[in-house]
Backbone bond lengths (Angstrom), bond angles and torsions (degrees), N, CA, C in turn:
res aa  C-N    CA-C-N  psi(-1)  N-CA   C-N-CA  omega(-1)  CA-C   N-CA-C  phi
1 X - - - 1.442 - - 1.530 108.32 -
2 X 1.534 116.45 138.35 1.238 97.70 -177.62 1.727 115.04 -112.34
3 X 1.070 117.62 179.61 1.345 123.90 -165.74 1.670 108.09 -91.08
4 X 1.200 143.67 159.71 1.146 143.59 169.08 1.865 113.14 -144.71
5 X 1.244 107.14 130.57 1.331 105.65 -175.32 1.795 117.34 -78.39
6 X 1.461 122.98 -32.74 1.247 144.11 -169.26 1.982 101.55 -137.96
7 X 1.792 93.88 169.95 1.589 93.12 -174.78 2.178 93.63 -83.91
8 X 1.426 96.93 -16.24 1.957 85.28 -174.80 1.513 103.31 -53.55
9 X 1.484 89.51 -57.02 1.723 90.72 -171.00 1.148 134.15 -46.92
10 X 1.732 111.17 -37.85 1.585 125.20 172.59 1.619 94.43 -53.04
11 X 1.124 123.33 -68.03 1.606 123.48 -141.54 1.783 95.14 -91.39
12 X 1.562 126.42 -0.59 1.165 95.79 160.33 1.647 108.61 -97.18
13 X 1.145 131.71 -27.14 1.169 121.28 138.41 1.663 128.06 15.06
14 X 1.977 66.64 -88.79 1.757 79.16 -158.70 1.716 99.02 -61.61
15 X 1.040 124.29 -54.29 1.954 119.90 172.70 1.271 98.41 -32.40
16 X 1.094 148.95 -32.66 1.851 138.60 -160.45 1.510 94.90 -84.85
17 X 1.458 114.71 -26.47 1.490 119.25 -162.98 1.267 108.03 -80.92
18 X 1.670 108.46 -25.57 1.659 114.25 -162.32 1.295 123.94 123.41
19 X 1.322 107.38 -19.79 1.344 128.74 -179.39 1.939 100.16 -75.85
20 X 1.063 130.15 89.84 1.614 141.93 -132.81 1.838 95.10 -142.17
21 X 1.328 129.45 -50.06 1.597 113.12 -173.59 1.605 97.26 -79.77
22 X 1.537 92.04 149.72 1.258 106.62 174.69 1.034 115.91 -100.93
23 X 1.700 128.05 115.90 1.872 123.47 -154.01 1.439 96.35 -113.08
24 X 1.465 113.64 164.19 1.148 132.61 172.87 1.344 132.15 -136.86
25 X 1.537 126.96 130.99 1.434 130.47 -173.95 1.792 93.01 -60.80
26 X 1.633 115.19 125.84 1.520 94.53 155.86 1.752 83.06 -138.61
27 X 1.188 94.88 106.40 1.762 94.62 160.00 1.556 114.56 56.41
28 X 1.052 123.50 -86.04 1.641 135.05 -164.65 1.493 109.52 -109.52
29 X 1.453 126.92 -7.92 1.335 134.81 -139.78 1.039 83.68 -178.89
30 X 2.151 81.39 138.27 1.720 113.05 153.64 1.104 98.78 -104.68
31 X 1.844 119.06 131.04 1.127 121.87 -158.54 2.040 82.64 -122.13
32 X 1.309 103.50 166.00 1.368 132.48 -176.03 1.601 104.74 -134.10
33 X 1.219 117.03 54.88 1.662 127.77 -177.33 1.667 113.36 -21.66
34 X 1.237 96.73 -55.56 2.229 116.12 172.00 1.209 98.48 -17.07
35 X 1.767 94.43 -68.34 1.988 103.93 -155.89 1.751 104.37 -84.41
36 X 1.408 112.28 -19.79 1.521 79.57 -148.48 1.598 114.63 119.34
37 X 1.272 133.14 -33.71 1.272 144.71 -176.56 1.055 135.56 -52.04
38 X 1.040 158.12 90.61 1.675 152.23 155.41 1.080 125.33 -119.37
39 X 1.698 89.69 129.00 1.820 113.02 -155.58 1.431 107.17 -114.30
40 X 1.440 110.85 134.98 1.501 114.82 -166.41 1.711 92.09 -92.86
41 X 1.008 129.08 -172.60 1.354 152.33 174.62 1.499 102.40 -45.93
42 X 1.531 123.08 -64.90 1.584 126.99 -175.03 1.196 102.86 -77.70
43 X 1.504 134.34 33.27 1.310 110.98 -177.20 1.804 110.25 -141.84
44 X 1.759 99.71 19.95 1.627 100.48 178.51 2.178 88.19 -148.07
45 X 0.937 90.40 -174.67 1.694 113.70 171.81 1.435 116.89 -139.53
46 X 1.124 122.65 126.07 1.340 119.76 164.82 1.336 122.09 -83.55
47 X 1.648 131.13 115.37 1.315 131.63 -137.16 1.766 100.83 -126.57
48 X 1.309 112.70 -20.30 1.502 134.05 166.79 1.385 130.35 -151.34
49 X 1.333 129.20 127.47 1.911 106.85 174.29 1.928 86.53 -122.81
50 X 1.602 93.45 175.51 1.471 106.91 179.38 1.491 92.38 -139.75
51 X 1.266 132.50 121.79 1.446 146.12 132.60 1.633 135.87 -41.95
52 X 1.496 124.18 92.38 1.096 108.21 -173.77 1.544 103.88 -122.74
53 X 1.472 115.16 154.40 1.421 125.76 175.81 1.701 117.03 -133.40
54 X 1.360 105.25 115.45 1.220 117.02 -176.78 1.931 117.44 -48.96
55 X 1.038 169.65 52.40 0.779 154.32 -131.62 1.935 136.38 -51.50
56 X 1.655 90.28 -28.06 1.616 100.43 161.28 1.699 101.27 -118.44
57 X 1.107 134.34 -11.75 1.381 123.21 -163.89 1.349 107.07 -133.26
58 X 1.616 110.88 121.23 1.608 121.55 -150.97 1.823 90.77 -94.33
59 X 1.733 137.16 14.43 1.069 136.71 124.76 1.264 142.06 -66.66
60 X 1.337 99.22 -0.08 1.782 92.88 -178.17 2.087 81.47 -108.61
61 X 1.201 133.51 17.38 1.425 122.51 138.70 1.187 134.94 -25.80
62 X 1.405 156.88 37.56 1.311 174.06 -177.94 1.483 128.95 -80.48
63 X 0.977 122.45 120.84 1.563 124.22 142.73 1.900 134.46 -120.15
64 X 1.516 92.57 138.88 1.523 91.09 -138.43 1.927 75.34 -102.17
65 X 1.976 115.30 140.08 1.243 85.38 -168.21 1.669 77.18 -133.66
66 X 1.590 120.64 151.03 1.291 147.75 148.04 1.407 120.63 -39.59
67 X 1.464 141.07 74.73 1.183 119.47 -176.86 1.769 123.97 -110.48
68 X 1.020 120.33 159.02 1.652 118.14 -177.88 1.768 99.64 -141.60
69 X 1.495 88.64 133.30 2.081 88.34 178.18 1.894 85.05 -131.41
70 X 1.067 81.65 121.81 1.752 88.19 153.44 1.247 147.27 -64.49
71 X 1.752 91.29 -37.02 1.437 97.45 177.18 1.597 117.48 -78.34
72 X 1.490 116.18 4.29 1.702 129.29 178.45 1.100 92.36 -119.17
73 X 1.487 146.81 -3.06 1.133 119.39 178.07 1.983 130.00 51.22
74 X 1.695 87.65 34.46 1.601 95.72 -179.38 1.855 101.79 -148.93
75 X 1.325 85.10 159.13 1.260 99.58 178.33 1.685 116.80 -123.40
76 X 1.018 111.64 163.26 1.444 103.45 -166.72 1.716 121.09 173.12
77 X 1.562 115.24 150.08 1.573 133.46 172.48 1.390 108.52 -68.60
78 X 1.508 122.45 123.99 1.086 123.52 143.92 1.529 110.86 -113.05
79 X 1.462 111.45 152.13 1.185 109.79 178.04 1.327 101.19 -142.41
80 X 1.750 121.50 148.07 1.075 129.37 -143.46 1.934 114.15 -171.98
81 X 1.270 93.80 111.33 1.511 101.92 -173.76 1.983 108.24 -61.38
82 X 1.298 115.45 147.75 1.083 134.34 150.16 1.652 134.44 -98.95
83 X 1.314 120.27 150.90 1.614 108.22 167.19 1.202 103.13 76.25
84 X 1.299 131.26 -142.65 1.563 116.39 -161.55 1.057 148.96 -79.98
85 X 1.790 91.69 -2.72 1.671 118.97 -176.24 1.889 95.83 -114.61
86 X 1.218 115.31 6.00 1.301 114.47 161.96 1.704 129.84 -37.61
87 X 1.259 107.87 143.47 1.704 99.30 162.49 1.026 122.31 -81.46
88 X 1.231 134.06 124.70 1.538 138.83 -167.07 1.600 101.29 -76.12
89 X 1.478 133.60 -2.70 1.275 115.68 -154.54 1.803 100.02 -83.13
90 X 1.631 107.43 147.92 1.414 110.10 173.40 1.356 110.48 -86.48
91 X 1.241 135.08 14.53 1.554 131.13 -166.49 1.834 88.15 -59.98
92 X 1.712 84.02 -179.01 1.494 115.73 176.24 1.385 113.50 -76.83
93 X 1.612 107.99 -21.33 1.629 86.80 163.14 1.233 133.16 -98.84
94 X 1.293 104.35 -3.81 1.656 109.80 174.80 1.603 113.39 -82.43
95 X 1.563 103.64 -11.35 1.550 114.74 179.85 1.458 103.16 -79.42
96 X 1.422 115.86 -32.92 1.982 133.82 -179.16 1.784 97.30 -63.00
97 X 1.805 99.37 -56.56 1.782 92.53 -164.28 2.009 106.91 -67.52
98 X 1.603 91.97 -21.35 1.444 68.85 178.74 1.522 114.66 -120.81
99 X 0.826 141.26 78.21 1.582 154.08 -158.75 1.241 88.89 -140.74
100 X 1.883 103.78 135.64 1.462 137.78 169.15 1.326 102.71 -33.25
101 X 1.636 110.43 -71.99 1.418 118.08 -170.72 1.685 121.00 -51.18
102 X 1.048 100.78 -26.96 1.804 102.36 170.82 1.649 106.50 -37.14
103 X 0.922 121.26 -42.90 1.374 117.98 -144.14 1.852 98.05 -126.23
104 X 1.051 117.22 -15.36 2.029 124.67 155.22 1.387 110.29 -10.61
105 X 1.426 100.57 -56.62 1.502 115.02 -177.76 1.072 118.09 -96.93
106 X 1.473 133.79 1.27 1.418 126.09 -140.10 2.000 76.94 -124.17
107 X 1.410 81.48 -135.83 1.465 101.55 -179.83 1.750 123.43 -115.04
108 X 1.497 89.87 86.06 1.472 106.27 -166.45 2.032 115.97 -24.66
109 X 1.289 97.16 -65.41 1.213 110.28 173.14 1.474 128.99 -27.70
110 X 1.508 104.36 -28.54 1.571 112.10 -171.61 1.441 101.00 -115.49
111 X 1.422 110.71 9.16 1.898 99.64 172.66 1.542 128.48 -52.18
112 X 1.502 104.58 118.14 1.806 103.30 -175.91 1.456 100.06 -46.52
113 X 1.741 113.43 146.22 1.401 125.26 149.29 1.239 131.94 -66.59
114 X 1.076 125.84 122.07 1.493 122.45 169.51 1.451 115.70 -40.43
């Protein structure tokens, strides 16, 4: 797993990797605006996230996450505030970004809080 100092670096990164659509929290769905796309909960994997914390500014709160869906055949950055600039929504995908198991494999230490 690799380390990232800022959220640019994570997500230009992750684009060098392949990780190329640019996704978005909308409510019920990570949407991929480009194509057309919106993906419910069963329809991506979370394959990496990165944890970042602003040190004076409770907006630079972020986690920048790695995703791949098969059934779109894309891969792609979402990025997504935590803590006070969080999305309050209870859907199924905010239950996906933040679930224990996300991070089993990942990097325990940085597992989002419920």
């Amino acid at each position: 797993m690799k380390t990232y100092d800022n959220v640019v670096e994570a997500t230009n990164d992750l684009m060098k990797r392949g990780y190329t659509a640019n996704l978005s929290l909308e409510g019920d769905t990570i949407d991929d605006k480009d194509k057309g796309i919106h993906m419910t909960a069963d329809d991506f994997e979370i394959d990496e996230f990165y944890r970042f914390e602003g040190p004076s500014n409770p907006s630079d709160m972020s986690i920048v996450y790695a995703v791949t869906s098969a059934k779109y055949d894309l891969k792609g950055v979402l990025v997504n505030a935590y803590g006070t600039y969080a999305n309050n929504s209870s859907s199924a995908i905010e239950a996906k970004l933040h679930h224990k198991q996300v991070s089993n494999t990942l990097h325990g230490e940085d597992r989002p809080t419920e």
